[in-house]
Every structure is written in structure tokens, then in C-alpha cells.
C-alpha positions in Angstrom: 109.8 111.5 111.2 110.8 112.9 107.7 107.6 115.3 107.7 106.6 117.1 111.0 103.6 119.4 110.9 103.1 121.1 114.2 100.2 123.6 115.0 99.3 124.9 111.4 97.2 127.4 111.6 96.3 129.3 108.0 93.8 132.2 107.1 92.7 134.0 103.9 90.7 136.9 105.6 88.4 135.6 108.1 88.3 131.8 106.9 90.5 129.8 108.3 92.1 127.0 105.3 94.1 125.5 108.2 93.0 124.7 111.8 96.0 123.6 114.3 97.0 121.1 112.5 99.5 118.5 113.7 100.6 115.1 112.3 103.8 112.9 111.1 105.0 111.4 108.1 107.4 107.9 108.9 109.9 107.7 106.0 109.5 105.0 103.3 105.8 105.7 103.3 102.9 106.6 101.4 101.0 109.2 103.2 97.8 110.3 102.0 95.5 114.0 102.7 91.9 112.5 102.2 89.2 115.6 101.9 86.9 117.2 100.1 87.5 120.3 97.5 87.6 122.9 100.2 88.9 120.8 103.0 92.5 122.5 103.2 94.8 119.9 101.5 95.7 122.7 99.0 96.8 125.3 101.7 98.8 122.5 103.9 100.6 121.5 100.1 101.7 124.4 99.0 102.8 125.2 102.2 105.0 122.1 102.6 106.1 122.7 98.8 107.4 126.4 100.2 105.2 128.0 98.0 103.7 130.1 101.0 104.1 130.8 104.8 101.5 129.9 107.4 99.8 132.4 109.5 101.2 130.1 112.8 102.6 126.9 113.6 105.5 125.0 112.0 106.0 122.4 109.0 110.1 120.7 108.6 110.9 118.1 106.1 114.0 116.2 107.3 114.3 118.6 109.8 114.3 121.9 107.5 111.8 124.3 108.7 110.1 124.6 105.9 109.5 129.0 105.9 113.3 129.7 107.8 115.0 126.8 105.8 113.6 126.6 102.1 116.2 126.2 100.2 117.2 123.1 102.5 113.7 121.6 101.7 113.8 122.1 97.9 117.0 120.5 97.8 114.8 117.5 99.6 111.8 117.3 97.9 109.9 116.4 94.3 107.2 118.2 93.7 104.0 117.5 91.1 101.6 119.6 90.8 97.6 119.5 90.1 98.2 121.0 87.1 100.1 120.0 83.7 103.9 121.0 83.3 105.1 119.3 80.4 106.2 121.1 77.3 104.0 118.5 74.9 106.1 119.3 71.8 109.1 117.9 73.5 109.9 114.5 73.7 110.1 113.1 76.9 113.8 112.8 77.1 113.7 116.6 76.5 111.5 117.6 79.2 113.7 115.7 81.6 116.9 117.1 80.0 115.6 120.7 80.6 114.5 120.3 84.2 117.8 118.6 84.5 119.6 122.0 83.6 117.3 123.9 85.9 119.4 121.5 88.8 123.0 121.8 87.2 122.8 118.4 85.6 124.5 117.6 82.6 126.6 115.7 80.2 126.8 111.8 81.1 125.3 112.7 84.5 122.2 113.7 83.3 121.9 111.4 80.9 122.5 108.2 83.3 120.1 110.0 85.4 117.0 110.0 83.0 117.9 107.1 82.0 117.7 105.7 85.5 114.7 107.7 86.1 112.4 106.2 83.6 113.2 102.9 84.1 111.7 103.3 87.4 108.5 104.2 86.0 108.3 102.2 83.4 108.9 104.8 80.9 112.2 103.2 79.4 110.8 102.9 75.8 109.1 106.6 76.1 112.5 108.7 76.0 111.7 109.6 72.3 108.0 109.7 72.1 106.6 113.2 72.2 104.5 114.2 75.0 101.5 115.3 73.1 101.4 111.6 72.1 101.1 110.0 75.3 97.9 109.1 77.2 96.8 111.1 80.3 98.4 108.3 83.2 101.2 108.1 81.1 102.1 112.2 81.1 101.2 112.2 85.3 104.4 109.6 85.2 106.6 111.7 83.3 105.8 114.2 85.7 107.1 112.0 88.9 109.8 111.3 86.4 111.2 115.1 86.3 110.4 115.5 90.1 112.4 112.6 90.8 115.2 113.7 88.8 117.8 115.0 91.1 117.0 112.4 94.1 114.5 113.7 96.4 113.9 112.2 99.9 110.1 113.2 99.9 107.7 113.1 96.9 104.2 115.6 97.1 102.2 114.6 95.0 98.8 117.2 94.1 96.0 115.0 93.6 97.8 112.6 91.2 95.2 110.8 89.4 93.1 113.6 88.9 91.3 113.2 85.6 92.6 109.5 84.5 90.2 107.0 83.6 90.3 104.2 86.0 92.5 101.8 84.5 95.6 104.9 84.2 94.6 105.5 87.7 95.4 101.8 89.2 98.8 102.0 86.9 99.9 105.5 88.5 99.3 103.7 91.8 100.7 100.9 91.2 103.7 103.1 90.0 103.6 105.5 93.3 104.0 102.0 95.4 106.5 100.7 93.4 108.3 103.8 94.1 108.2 103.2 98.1 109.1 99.5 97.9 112.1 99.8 95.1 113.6 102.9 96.2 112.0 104.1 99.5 110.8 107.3 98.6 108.6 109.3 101.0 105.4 110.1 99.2 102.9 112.8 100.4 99.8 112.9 98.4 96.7 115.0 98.6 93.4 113.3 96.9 89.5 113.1 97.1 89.5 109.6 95.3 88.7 106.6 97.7 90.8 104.0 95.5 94.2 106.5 95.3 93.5 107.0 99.7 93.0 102.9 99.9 96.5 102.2 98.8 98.5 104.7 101.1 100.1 103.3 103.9 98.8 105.8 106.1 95.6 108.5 105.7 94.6 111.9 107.4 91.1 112.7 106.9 90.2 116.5 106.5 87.4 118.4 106.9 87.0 122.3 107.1 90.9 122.5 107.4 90.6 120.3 110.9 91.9 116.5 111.4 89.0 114.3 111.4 90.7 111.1 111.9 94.2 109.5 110.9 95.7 105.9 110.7 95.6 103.2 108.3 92.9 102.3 105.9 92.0 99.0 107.9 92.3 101.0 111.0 89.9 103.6 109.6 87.3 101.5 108.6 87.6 99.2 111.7 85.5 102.5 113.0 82.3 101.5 111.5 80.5 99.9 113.2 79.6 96.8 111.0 77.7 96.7 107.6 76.6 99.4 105.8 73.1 99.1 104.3 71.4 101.6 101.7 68.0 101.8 101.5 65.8 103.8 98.5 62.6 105.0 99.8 59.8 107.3 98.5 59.7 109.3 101.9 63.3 109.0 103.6 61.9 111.0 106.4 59.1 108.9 107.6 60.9 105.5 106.7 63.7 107.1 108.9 60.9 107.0 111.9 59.7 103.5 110.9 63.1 101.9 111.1 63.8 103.5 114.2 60.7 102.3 115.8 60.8 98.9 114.3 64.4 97.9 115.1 66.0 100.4 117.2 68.7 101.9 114.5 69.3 105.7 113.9 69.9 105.8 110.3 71.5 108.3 108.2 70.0 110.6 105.3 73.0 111.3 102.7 73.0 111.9 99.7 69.1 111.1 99.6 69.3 107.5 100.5 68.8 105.8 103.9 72.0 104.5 105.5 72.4 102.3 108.4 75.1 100.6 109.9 74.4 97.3 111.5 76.0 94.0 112.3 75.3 91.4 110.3 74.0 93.3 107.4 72.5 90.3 105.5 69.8 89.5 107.9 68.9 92.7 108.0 68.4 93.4 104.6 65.7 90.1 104.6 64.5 91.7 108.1 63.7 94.8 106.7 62.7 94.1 103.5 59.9 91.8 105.1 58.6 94.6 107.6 57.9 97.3 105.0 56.9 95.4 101.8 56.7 97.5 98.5 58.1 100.3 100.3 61.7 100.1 99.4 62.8 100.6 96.3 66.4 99.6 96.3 68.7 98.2 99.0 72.3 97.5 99.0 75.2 96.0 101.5 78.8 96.8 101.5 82.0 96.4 104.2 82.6 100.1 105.4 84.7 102.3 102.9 86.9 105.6 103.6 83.7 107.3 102.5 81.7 105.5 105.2 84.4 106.9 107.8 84.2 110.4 106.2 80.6 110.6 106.3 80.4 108.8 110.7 83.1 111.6 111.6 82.2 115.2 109.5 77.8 114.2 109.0 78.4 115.0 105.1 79.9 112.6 102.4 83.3 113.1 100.5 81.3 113.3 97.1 78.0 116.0 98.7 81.0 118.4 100.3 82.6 118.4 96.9 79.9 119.5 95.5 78.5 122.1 97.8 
């Protein structure tokens, strides 16, 4: 495994960020940290980026421990950050020249490099566009761009689509997988958005700084047991007594509407729709998500612990 996490234990004070954490990262992979603000994918990044120590347990990147051996792993990884690095008065070419220099590229070298670089990301006819110019997916690219720029075997990746529209954010994806297929990078993302976690290849699920559950998306939602209806209802509490009574089911309350999962969700919807008329207001059915998962294994949703 290019990333090993074994036993990660991190505190601030009296809150733990990080709870014995343990998991594996197969190269040529997309790995993904799916959680909540809150949830420790932070801690565990910045951590694996060498940016602090743990309070106990052990983190290597192609076998570099990653507090005894840090120089080793910098030499190994690519690292974008959350927040905005690009000098937006320089042109792109310039931002990569200059973190090129930080790395002891020059000359022809560097040059073939950016070049090389940007055609990956489909940046080839951005060398001499300034930054400020560009939109907001395509400055998250020019970022992988300069942390791909001396040949990394792993990519971490802070929340990478954080603040694109929706249509950036598919591109940037599309980009990250093109990435793994074309070149066989290792990418390690952290992100709360379900779309970004959908694409990985592989997920953890935090909660709390704890493993709720890991494995693919298909695998992951397999865990749900069927549909997943959504019911509107003036009084969730007594509708929630109703519906037990009447068929059986222990639905959910989050985020104010009823949720129940239940095998063929379609009959059920006529079913129920027919035994309380005029007390539903809406109703909806939809094939289990990541935020489904989130919400079976932790009681709270991805969006209502972001919020809290």
C-alpha cells in the first residue's frame, strides 16, 4: 500500500480530532475522506502532508514514516491546499516557473516540465493567461498543475471542489480521474460533497474523528437497506407512531422530514399515501446515496453535522 495509516490517535486539549484510526490507500487510486466540517479530515491531512505530528499512532507514504522521515515524503507527494496559492498577477506559466525554482528546476527542464504538466490538465492554451483571469475550476487546476510539478507518487488534495459551481466541479473531477487513468497518480482527497466522494475509487466515512465505514461507493450504499422514502408531514412525531403501527417500519426524523427505508419503495409510496390521505404533504423516492449511508451509521446527516 502506498499510504498506511495505523493507530492515529490526535488531541487538541481534551478533544480528540483523531480516534485510532487505521486504513490503506492501494496505488493508482482515488481515495476519498468523506465527513462533515468537524469530522477530522483536516487533522489526518495535514498530518499526512507533514504539517504536524500525531499525539500516537503512525502514518508512511511509500514506506516514509511520515514524522521520522519527512523529507522522504515531501519528496513523494503533491500537496493542494483548501485555500488559494496562486500569485493572480502572474501568468500561469509564471506560477509554475516559480514553484519550479522552489524544487531546483530550471532551464529546458522546467520548461518541458510545465509544458508536460498542463497538457495533462488541459491547461495547454492557459500558459500565458493571467490567473486573475481564469474561472474558479480553472485556478483549482493550476493548483494540481504546480503540485504535480516535480512528479509526485501521491496527490492530497484539501477539499478540491470547494466553492465551484457545479459544472467546474464535474470538470475538476473529471480532471482528478484522468489523472489516475493517464498517469497513475495516487490521489488522496478530503471532501463533504457527495458527487466529488461518488467518483473515488474507494471512500472512508468519518464521524467525530472515528471510521464509520470504508469501501466502494456501490459497496457503501449496498448497506441500505432498499429505497429511501421522504415524507413531509405537519406533526413528524405522531406520523412517526402511525407508520410504525400501520406497517411495521421505524422511520427516521432528519433534517425535519420522515425517512424510511423500504423495499420496493414505489408501492409504498401509493400504500402510504392511501392510508393517511391529506396528511402528507410531500413524498419522495430515491436509490440510497453516500448521505443515506452517513446518516444509517452516525444518526445525523452530512449536511445537519455541518451545520451544527
Amino acid at each position: 500500500m502506498i499510504v498506511s495509516v495505523r493507530n492515529l490517535t490526535h488531541r487538541y486539549g481534551s478533544r480528540v480530532a483523531l480516534d485510532n484510526l487505521s486504513f490503506d490507500v492501494a496505488p493508482g487510486t482515488i481515495f476519498g475522506l468523506l465527513g462533515p466540517n468537524g469530522s477530522g479530515k483536516s487533522t489526518l491531512f495535514r498530518i499526512l502532508a507533514t504539517m504536524m505530528a500525531p499525539t500516537s499512532g503512525r502514518a508512511t507514504i511509500d514506506g516514509f514514516d511520515a514524522v521520522r522521515q519527512a523529507g522522504e515524503v515531501r519528496r513523494r507527494i503533491g500537496v493542494v491546499f483548501q485555500s488559494p496559492s496562486l500569485d493572480r498577477k502572474l501568468t500561469v506559466g509564471e506560477n509554475l516557473a516559480a514553484q519550479g525554482h522552489l524544487y531546483g528546476l530550471a532551464g529546458a527542464t522546467l520548461k518541458a516540465r510545465i509544458g508536460a504538466t498542463l497538457e495533462r490538465l488541459g491547461l495547454a492554451d492557459r500558459e500565458q493567461d493571467l490567473v486573475e483571469t481564469l474561472s474558479g475550476g480553472l485556478r483549482r487546476r493550476v493548483e494540481i498543475a504546480k503540485a504535480l510539478l516535480y512528479g509526485p507518487s501521491v496527490l492530497l488534495l484539501d477539499e478540491p471542489s470547494s466553492g465551484l459551481d457545479p459544472a467546474a466541479r464535474l470538470e475538476l473531477i473529471s480532471a482528478i480521474a484522468a489523472l489516475r487513468d493517464g498517469q497513475g497518480v495516487t490521489v488522496l482527497l478530503t471532501t463533504h460533497v457527495l458527487e466529488e466522494a461518488d467518483r473515488c475509487d474507494r471512500l472512508l466515512l468519518l464521524h467525530q474523528g472515528r471510521r464509520v465505514a470504508e469501501g466502494t461507493p456501490a459497496e457503501l450504499k449496498s448497506r441500505v437497506g432498499g429505497d429511501v422514502v421522504l415524507l413531509e408531514v405537519a406533526d413528524a412525531a405522531a406520523m412517526r407512531g402511525r407508520l410504525r403501527e400501520r406497517f411495521g417500519i421505524e422511520p427516521q426524523l432528519a433534517d425535519g422530514l420522515l425517512r424510511v427505508e423500504i423495499p420496493n419503495g414505489h408501492r409504498f409510496l401509493t400504500e402510504v399515501v392511501e392510508a393517511f390521505p391529506g396528511a402528507i404533504r410531500s413524498i419522495s423516492l430515491h436509490r440510497p446515496t453516500l448521505e443515506d449511508v452517513f446518516l444509517d451509521e452516525t444518526g445525523v446527516s452530512i449536511g445537519q453535522e455541518a451545520r451544527a
